[in-house]
Backbone bond lengths (Angstrom), bond angles and torsions (degrees), N, CA, C in turn:
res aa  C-N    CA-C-N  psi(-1)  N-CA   C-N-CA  omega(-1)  CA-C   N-CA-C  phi
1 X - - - 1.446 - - 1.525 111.32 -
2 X 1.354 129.87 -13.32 1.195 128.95 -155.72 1.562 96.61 -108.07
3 X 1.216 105.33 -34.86 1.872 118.29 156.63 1.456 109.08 -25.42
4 X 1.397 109.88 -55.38 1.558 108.04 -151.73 1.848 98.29 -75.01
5 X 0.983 111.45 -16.54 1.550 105.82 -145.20 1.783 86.49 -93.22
6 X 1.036 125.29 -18.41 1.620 122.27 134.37 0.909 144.64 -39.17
7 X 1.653 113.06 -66.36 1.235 116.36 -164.37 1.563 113.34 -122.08
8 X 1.732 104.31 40.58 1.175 117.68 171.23 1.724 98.73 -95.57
9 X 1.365 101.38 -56.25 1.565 109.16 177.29 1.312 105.68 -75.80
10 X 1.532 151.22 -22.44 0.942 127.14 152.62 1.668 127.97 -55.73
11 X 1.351 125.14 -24.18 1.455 126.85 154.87 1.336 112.80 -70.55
12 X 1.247 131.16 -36.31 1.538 119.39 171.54 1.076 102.61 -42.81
13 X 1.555 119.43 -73.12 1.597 123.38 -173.00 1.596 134.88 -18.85
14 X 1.622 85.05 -66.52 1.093 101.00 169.26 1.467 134.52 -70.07
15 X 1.774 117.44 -15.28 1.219 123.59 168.86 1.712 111.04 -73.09
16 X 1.460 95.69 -26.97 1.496 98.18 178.58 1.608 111.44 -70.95
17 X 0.935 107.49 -40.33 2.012 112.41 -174.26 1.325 96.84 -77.21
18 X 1.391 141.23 -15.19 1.172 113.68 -170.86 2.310 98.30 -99.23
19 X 1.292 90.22 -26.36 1.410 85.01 165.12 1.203 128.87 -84.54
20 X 1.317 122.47 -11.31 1.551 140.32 144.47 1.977 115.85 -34.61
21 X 1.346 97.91 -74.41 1.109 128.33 -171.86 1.917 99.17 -56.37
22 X 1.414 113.11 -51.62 2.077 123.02 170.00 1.327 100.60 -60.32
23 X 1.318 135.17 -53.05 1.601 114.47 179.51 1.391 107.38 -72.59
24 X 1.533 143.66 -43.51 1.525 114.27 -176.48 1.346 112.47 -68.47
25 X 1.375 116.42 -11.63 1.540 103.75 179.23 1.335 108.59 -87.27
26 X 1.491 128.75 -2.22 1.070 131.10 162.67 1.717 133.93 -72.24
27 X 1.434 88.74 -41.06 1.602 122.94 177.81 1.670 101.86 -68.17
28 X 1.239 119.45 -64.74 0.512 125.20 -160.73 1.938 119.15 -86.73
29 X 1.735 114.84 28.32 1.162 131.34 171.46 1.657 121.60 58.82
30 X 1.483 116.97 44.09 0.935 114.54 170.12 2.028 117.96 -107.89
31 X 1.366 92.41 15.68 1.629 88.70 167.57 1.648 97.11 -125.72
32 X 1.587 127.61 32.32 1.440 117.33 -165.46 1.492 86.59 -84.66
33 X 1.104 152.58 -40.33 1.399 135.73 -153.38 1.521 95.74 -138.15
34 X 1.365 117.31 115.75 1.182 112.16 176.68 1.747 113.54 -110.30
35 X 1.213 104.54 11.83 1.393 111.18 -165.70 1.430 125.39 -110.41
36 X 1.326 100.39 -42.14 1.513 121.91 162.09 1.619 117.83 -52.48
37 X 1.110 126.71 -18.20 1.548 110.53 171.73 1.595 105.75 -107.43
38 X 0.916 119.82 -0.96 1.284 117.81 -177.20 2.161 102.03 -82.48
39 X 1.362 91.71 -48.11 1.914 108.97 160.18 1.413 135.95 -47.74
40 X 1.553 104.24 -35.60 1.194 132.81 -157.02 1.862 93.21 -88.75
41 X 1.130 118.07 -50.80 1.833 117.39 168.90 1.345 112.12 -31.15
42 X 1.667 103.32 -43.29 1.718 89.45 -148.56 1.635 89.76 -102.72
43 X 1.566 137.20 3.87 1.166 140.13 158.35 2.070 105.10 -53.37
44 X 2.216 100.05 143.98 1.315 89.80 177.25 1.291 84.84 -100.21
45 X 2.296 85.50 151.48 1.518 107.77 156.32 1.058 126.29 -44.32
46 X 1.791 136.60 137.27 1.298 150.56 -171.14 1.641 85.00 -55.16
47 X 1.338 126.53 163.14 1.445 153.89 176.69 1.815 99.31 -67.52
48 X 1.009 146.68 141.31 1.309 148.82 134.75 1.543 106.28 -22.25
49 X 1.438 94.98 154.80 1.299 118.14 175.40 1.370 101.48 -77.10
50 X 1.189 116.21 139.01 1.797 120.16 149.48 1.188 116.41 -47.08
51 X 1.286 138.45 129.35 1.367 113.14 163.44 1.269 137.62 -94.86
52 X 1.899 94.65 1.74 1.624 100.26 166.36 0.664 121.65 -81.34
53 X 1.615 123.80 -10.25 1.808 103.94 175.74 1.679 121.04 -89.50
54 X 1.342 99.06 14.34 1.425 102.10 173.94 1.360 112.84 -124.32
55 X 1.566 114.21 42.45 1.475 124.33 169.74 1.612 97.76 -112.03
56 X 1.498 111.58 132.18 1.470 125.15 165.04 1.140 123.48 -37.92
């Protein structure tokens, strides 16, 4: 019984930081485009650089 009186408020806590943590990732635009990286895989890599044109 003396267990709980721990790790009752230790789950509060932590329910709080993890819903902490879902709104700034919200706020802060990490679900604005969910589509574009999923697209972006099957796009080809740009060509290599020349490397003569970046000799002095």
């Amino acid at each position: 019984m003396n267990s709980m009186f721990l790790l009752i408020p230790l789950s509060l806590v932590l329910l709080a930081l993890a819903v902490a943590a879902f709104f700034w990732a919200v706020h802060s635009g990490q679900f604005d485009d969910l589509d574009s990286p999923a697209y972006r895989m099957l796009m080809d890599d740009p060509p290599p650089a020349d490397p003569e044109e970046h000799e002095p």
